[in-house]
C-alpha positions in Angstrom: 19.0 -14.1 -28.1 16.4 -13.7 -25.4 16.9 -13.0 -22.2 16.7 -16.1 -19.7 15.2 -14.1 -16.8 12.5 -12.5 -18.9 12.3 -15.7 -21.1 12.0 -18.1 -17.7 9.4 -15.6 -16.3 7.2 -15.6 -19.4 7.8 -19.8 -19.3 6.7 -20.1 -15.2 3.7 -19.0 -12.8 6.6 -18.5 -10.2 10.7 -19.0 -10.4 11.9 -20.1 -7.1 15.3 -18.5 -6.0 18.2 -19.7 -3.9 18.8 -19.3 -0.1 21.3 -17.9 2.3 25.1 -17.4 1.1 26.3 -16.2 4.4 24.7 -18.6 6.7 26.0 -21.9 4.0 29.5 -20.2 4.0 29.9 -20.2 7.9 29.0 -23.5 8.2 32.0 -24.4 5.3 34.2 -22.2 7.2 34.0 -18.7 6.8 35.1 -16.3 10.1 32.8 -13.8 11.2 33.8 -10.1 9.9 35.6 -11.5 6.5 34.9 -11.2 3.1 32.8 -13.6 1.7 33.6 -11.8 -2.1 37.2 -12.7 -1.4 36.4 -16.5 -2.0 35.0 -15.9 -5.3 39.5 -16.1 -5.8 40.5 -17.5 -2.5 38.5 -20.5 -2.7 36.3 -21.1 -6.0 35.6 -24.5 -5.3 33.6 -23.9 -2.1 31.6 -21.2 -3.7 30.6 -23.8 -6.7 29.9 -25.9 -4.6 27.3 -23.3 -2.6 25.8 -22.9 -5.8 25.5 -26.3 -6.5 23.5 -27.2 -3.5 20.6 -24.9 -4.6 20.4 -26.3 -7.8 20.3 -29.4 -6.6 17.8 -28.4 -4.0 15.3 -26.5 -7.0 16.1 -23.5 -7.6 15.1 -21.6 -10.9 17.7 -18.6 -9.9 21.1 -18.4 -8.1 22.3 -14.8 -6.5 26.1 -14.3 -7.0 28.5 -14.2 -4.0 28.6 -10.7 -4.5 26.2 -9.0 -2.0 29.2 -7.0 -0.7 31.0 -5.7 -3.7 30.9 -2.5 -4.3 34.6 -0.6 -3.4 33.3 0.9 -0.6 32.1 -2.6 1.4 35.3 -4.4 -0.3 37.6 -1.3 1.2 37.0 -2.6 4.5 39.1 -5.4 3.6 41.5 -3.4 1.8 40.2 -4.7 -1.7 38.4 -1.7 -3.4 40.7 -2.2 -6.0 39.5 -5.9 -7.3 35.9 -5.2 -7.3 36.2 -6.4 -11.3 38.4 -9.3 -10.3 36.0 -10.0 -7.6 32.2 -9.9 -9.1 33.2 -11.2 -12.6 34.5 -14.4 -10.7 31.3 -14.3 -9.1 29.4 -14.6 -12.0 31.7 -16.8 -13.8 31.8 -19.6 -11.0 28.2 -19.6 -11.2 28.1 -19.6 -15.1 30.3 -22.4 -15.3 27.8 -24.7 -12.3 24.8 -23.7 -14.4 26.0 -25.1 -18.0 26.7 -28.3 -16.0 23.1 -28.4 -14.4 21.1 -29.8 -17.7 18.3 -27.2 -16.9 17.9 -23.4 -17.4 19.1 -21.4 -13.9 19.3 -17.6 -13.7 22.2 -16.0 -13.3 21.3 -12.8 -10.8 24.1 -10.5 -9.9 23.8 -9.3 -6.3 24.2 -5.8 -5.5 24.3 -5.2 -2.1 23.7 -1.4 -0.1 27.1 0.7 0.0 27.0 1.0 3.7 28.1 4.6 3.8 25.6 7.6 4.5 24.4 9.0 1.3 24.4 13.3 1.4 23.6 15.7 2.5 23.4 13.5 5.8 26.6 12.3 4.6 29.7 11.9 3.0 28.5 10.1 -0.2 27.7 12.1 -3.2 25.0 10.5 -5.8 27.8 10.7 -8.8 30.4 8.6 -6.3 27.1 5.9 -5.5 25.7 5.6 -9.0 29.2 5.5 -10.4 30.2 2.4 -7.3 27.0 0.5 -8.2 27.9 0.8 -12.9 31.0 -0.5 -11.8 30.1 -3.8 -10.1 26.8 -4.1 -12.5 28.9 -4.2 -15.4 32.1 -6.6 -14.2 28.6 -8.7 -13.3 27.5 -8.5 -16.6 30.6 -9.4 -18.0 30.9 -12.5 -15.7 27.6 -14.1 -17.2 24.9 -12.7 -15.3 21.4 -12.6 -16.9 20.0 -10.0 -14.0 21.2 -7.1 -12.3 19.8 -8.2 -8.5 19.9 -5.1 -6.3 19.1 -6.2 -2.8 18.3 -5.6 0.9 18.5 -2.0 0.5 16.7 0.8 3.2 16.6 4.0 1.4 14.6 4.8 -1.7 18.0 7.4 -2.7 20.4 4.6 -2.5 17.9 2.4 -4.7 17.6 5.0 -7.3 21.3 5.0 -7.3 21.8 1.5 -7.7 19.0 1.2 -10.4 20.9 4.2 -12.5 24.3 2.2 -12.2 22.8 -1.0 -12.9 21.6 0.8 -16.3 24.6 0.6 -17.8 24.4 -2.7 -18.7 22.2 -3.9 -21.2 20.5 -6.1 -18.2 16.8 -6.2 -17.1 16.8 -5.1 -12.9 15.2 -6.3 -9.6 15.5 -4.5 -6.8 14.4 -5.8 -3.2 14.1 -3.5 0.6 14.0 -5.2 3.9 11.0 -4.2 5.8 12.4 -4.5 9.0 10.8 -1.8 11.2 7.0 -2.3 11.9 6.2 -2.7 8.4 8.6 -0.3 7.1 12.4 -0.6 6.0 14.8 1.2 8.6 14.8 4.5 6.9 10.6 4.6 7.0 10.2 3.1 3.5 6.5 1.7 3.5 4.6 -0.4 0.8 2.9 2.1 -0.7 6.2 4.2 -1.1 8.0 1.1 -2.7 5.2 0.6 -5.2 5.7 4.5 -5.9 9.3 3.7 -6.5 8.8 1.0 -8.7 6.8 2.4 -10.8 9.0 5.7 -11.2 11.6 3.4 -11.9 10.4 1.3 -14.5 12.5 -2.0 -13.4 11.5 -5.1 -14.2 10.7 -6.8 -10.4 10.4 -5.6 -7.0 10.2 -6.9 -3.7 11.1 -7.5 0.0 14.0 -9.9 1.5 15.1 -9.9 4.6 13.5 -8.1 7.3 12.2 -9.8 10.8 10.6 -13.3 9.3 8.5 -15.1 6.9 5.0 -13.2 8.3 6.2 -10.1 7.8 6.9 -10.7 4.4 3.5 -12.3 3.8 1.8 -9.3 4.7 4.3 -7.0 3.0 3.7 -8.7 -0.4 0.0 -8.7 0.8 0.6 -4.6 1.1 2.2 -4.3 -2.2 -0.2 -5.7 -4.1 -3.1 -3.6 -2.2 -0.9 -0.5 -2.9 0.1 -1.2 -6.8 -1.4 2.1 -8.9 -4.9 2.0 -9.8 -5.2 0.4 -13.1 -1.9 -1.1 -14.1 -0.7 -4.3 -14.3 0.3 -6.4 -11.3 3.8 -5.8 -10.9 6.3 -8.7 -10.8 7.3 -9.6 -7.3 9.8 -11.0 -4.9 9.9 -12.3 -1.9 12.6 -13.9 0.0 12.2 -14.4 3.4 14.8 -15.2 6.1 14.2 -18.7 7.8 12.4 -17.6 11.3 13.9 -15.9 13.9 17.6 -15.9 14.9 18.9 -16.9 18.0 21.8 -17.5 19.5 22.9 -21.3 20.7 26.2 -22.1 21.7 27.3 -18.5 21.1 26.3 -19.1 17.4 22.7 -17.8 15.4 20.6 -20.2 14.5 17.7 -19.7 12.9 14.4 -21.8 13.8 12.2 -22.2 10.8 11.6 -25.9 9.8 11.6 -26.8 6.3 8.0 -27.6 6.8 7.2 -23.6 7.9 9.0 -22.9 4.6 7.2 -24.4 2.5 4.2 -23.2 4.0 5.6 -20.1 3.5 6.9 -20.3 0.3 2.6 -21.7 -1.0 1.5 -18.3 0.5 3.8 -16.0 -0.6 2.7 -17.2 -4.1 -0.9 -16.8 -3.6 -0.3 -13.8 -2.0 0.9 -12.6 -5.4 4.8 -13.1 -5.5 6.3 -14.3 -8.7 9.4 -15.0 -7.3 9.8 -16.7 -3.9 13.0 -17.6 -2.0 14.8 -17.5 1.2 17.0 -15.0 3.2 19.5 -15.7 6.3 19.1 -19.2 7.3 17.6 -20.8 4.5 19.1 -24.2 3.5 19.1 -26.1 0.4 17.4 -28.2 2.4 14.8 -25.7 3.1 14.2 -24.8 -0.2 13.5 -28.3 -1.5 10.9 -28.2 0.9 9.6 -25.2 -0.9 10.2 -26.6 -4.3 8.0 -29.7 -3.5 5.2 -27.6 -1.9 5.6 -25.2 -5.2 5.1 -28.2 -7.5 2.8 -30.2 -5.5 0.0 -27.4 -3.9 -2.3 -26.0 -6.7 -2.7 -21.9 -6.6 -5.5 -20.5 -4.2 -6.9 -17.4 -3.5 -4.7 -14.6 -1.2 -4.4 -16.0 2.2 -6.0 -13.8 5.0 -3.6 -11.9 7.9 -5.6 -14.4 10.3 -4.1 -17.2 8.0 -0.5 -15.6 8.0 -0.5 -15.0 11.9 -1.6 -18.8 12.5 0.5 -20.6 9.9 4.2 -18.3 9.8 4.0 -16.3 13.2 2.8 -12.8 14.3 2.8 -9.5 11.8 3.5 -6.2 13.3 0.7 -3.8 13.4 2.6 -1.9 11.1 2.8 -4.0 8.4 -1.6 -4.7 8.7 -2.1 -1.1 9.2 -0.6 0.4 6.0 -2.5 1.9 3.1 -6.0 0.0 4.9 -3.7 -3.1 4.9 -5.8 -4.3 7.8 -8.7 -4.2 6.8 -7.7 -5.1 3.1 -6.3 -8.4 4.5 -8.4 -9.5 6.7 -11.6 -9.3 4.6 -9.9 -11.7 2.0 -10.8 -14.7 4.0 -9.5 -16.9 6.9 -8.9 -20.4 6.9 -8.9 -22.5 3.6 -8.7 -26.2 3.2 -5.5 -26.0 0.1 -6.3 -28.6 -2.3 -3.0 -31.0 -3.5 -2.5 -32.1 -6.5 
């Protein structure tokens, strides 16, 4: 049998993916500094019904409530012992919403960073990472995922790490960095660097999520593609881009992007060159059935200009126009464009 992820991206231009877990699980209930893996057990039914809401809302392909389960984030809530219990739950809730759905709806295991220090700065070893990252790949695997989803990580050590425990399933992988940091992820990872580490790797996606808005990942994706190794293939990217900028109301984030700046979003990340296009922190279902509609209904067109970025999503950090001729690059591919609607 083929695999859905591959098969689905062989079968569609671009696969939309989900939105925020955290942000949907606050608003159901969820206390700031708990577990959200521990609901995966403690309540199943709210976590369906997360899932639910995206596929109701479009989406081609669901990340597991699992962003935090490797032993060493679940050991801060004295759980590092359930991280099969945990992830396989994950996967299996969101197996069991998806054969209900009457459509095909990847299954991506999330694989979040480990949040310690990798050596020699410090204390964990690349045997002790890898080893943390095979185990939740595989109790992902065995829950019913179709994709090993590495995500928001910094460092190109802890990626190679996760990409060498995620090979121990018989999984194809994505990995995605948040480029947080004038154009660069917070341990100095550029676009040109990623595309390096991509191709060393040999995984099947790569991309940004995260970071500091939907511009900055624009131009990011812009970068990538400027940066991908002369003669090969364009690679297979993600974007997933938090809903605007946080802020805090009533003692509580809130993030300010509209469902209509997210569907704007979502029409140029695609023609910017990302086969995969979703939202981070903030982003509703009802967000991304504003992105599904402008997906379905907004014909392709050519890569949109940084000008175009700035004025449509917000301001992108020199950093992120400067890199590998980046601004220069993107700014001679055109300004304004009347899209054309279907």
């Amino acid at each position: 049998m083929s695999n859905l992820f591959k098969k689905m991206l062989v079968e569609k231009a671009v696969l939309l993916a989900d939105g925020a877990t955290g942000t949907t699980f606050f608003g159901m209930g969820l206390q700031s500094g708990d577990a959200p893996e521990l609901w995966n057990i403690d309540y199943p039914e709210r976590v369906a019904q997360h899932y639910q809401a995206f596929i109701d809302a479009g989406s081609d392909l669901i990340l597991t409530n699992s962003f935090g389960g490797t032993r060493y984030r679940l050991k801060l809530h004295k759980a590092e012992t359930r991280v099969a219990e945990l992830n396989i739950a994950a996967a299996t809730i969101l197996r069991d919403v998806v054969a209900d759905c009457g459509r095909d709806v990847i299954v991506a295991g999330s694989i979040g960073p480990t949040g310690e220090i990798l050596a020699p700065l410090g204390d964990l070893q690349a045997d002790d990472a890898i080893a943390a990252f095979a185990e939740q790949a595989l109790a992902l695997e065995q829950g019913g995922a179709d994709v090993i989803w590495i995500e928001t990580m910094s460092s190109q050590e802890e990626v190679d790490y996760a990409v060498q425990g995620a090979r121990q399933t018989d999984l194809p992988i994505v990995f995605t960095m948040s480029f947080d940091t004038n154009g660069r992820t917070m341990m100095g990872v550029g676009a040109a660097d990623m595309m390096s580490l991509h191709q060393r790797l040999g995984v099947h996606a790569c991309g940004t999520n995260c970071g500091i808005g939907a511009s900055e990942v624009v131009a990011t994706i812009l970068n990538m593609q400027a940066c991908k190794p002369e003669g090969s293939a364009d690679p297979i990217l993600v974007a997933k881009a938090n809903c605007g900028i946080p802020e805090f109301i009533d003692g509580e984030i809130h993030y300010n992007g509209t469902p209509e700046i997210m569907a704007r979003y979502a029409i140029m990340a695609r023609d910017a060159g990302a086969r995969i296009v979703g939202g981070c922190c903030g982003t509703s279902p009802l967000h991304v059935a504003a992105m599904r509609h402008a997906l379905d209904h907004t014909a392709p067109g050519p890569a949109p200009g940084i000008e175009d970025v700035q004025r449509e999503l917000g301001e992108v950090t020199a950093g992120a126009q400067a890199q590998a001729g980046g601004q220069h690059e993107i700014q001679t591919r055109g300004s304004s464009r009347r899209r054309r609607r279907r």
